[in-house]
C-alpha positions in Angstrom: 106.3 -30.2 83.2 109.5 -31.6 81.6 110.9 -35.2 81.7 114.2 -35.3 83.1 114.7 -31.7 82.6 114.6 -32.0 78.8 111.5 -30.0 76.4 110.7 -31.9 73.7 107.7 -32.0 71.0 106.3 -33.2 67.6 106.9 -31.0 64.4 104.8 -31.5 61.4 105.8 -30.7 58.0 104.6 -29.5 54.4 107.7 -29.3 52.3 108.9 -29.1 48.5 109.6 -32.5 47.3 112.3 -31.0 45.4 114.5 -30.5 49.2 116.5 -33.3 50.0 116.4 -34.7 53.6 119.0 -33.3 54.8 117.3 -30.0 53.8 114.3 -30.9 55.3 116.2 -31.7 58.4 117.1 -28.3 58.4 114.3 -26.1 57.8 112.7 -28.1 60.8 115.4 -27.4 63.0 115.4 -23.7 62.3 111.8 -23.7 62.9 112.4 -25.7 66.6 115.0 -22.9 67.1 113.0 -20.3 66.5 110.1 -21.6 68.3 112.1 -21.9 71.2 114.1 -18.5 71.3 110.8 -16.9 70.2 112.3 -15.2 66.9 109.7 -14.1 64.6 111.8 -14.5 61.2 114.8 -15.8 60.5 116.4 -16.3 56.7 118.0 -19.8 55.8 119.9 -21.0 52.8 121.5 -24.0 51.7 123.1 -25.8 48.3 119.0 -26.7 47.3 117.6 -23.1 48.3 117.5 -20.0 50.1 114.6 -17.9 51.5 112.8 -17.2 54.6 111.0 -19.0 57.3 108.5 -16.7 59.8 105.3 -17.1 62.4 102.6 -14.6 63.0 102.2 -17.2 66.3 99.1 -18.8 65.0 98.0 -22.3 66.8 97.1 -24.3 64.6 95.3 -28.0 64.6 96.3 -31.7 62.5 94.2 -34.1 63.4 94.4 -34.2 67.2 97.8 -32.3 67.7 98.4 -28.2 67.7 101.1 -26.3 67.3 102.5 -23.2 66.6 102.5 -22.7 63.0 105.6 -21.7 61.0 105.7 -20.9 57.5 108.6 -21.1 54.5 109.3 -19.5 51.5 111.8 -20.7 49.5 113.7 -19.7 46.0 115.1 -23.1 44.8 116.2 -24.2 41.3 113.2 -25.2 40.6 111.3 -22.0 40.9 109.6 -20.4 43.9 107.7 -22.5 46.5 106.7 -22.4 49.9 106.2 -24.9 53.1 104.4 -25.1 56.5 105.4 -26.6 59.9 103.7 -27.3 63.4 105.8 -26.8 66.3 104.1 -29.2 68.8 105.8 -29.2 72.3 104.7 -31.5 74.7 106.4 -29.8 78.0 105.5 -26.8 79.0 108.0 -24.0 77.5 107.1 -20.0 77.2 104.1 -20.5 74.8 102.1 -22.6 77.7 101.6 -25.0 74.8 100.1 -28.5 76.0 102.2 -31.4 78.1 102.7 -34.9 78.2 102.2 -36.5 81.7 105.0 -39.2 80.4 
């Protein structure tokens, strides 16, 4: 089902506190791409850090909402860290993932 022809979805995040928003912004939006073109891994960098983000397309739970799962490892100044996301779409899209009747 899609509303006005448009897929949209929740995303959830775990991130570094070190990343700025804007970088945050980012590493969400790769993961959206990916989810939606169905890559597997795909490396990122920016002025705060550089590394990897990938999925082993697990579905995953928080609270009442699923998703796919997407994971992030990043080198930043700071040292090594990592960070999680769940894709949540709410249309149906390729995965068959859950929908909104809105």
């Amino acid at each position: 089902m899609e509303h006005k022809g448009i897929r949209w979805g929740y995303v959830f995040l775990r991130a570094p506190g070190v990343l700025s928003g804007e970088d945050r912004e980012k590493l969400m939006t790769t993961a959206v791409e990916m989810y939606l073109s169905g890559e597997e891994e795909r490396d990122v960098d920016s002025v705060g850090f550089q590394g990897r983000v990938y999925t082993e397309r697990r579905f995953e739970m928080l609270g009442e909402f699923g998703g796919q799962r997407f994971d992030v490892e990043l080198e930043t100044a700071q040292g090594r860290d990592t960070g999680t996301f769940l894709v949540n779409e709410q249309t149906t899209g390729f995965s068959g993932g859950g929908f909104s009747r809105n």
